[in-house]
VMD Tcl script that draws the C-alpha trace (Angstrom):
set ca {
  {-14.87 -18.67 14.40}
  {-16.54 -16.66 11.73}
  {-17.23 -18.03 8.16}
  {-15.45 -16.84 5.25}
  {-18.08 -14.85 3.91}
  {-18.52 -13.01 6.93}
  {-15.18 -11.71 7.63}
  {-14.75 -7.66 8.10}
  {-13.80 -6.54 4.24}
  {-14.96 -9.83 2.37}
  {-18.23 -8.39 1.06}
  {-17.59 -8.04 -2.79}
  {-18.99 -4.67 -4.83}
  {-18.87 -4.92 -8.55}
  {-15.98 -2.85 -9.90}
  {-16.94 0.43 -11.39}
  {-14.10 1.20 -13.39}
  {-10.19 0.53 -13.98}
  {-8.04 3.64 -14.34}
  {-4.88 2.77 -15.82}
  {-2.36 5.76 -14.16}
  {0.70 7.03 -15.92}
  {2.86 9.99 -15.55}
  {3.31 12.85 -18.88}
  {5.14 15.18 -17.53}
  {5.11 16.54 -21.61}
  {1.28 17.38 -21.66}
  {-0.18 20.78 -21.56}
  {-2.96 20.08 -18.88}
  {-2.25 18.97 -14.88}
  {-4.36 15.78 -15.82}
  {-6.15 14.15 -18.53}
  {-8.37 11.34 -18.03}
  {-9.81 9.45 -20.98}
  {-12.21 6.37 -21.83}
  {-10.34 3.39 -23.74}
  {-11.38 1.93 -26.41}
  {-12.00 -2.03 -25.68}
  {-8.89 -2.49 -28.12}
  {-7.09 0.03 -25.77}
  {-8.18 -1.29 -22.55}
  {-7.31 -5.05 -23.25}
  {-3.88 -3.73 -24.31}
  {-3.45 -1.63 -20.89}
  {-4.77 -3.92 -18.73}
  {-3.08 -6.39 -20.04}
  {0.31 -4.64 -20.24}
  {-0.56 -4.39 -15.95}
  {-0.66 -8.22 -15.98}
  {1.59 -10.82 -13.76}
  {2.67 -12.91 -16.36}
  {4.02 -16.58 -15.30}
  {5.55 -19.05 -17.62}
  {2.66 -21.22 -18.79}
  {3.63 -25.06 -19.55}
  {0.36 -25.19 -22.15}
  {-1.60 -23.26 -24.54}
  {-4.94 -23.69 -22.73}
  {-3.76 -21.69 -19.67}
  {-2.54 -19.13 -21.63}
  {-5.71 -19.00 -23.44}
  {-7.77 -18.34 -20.54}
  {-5.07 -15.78 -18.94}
  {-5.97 -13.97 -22.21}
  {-10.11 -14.58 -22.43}
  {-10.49 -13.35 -18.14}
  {-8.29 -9.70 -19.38}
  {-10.76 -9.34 -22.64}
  {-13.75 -10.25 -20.49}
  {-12.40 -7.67 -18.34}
  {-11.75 -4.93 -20.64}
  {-15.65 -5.84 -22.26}
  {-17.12 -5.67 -18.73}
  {-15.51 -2.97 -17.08}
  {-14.60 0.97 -18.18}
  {-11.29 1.43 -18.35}
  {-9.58 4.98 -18.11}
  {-6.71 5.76 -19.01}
  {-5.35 9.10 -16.30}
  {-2.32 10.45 -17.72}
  {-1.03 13.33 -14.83}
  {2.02 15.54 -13.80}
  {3.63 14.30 -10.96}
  {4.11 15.18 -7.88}
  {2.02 15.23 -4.37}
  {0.53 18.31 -5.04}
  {-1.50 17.44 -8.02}
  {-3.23 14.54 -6.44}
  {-6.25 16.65 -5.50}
  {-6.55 17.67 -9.22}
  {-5.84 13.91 -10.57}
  {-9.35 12.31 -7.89}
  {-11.29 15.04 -8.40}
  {-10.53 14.22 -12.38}
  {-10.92 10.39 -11.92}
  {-14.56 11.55 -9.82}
  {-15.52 13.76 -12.88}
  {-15.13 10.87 -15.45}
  {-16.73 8.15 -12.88}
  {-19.24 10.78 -12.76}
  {-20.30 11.28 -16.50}
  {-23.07 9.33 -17.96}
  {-20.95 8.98 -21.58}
  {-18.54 8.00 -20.03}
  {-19.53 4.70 -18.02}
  {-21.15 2.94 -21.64}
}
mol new
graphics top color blue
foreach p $ca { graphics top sphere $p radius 0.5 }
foreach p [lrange $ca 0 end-1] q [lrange $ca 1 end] { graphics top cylinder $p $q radius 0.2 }
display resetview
């Protein structure tokens, strides 16, 4: 039997970035993909949380210190897009732009 750590897909990569998606089917371009602000990326990664009934304040503390550590440590984008199948070439290629940009990563 193989240890945990060498199992096929349990190597571990930092994360590069966290693109928050969301459909505007209102805006003017096919897709728009923009840094957040750490205010703005607490508040969307957040709003993307499981949220469970905690019994005390501490746990609900740290629920709240791991998503601003997160939102310090990582870029967060937020990629608002027109829907539909035939606009996900535009929306990666978008996403890979961004990822791409020094300014953008810090």
């Amino acid at each position: 039997m193989e240890a945990e750590g060498n199992l096929p897909g349990s190597e571990r990569t930092p994360l590069a970035a966290i693109c928050v998606l969301r459909r505007a089917e209102d805006q003017a371009t096919l897709v728009t993909v923009k840094r957040l602000t750490f205010a703005d990326a607490f508040l969307a990664v957040l709003g993307h949380a499981c949220w469970f009934t905690f019994q005390d304040a501490h746990d609900k503390r740290r629920v709240i210190d791991h998503y601003m550590d997160l939102a310090a440590e990582i870029p967060v984008f937020d990629v608002s897009f027109k829907s539909g199948l035939e606009h996900l070439p535009a929306v990666l290629d978008a996403i890979e732009t961004a990822l791409d940009d020094p300014a953008c990563r810090g």
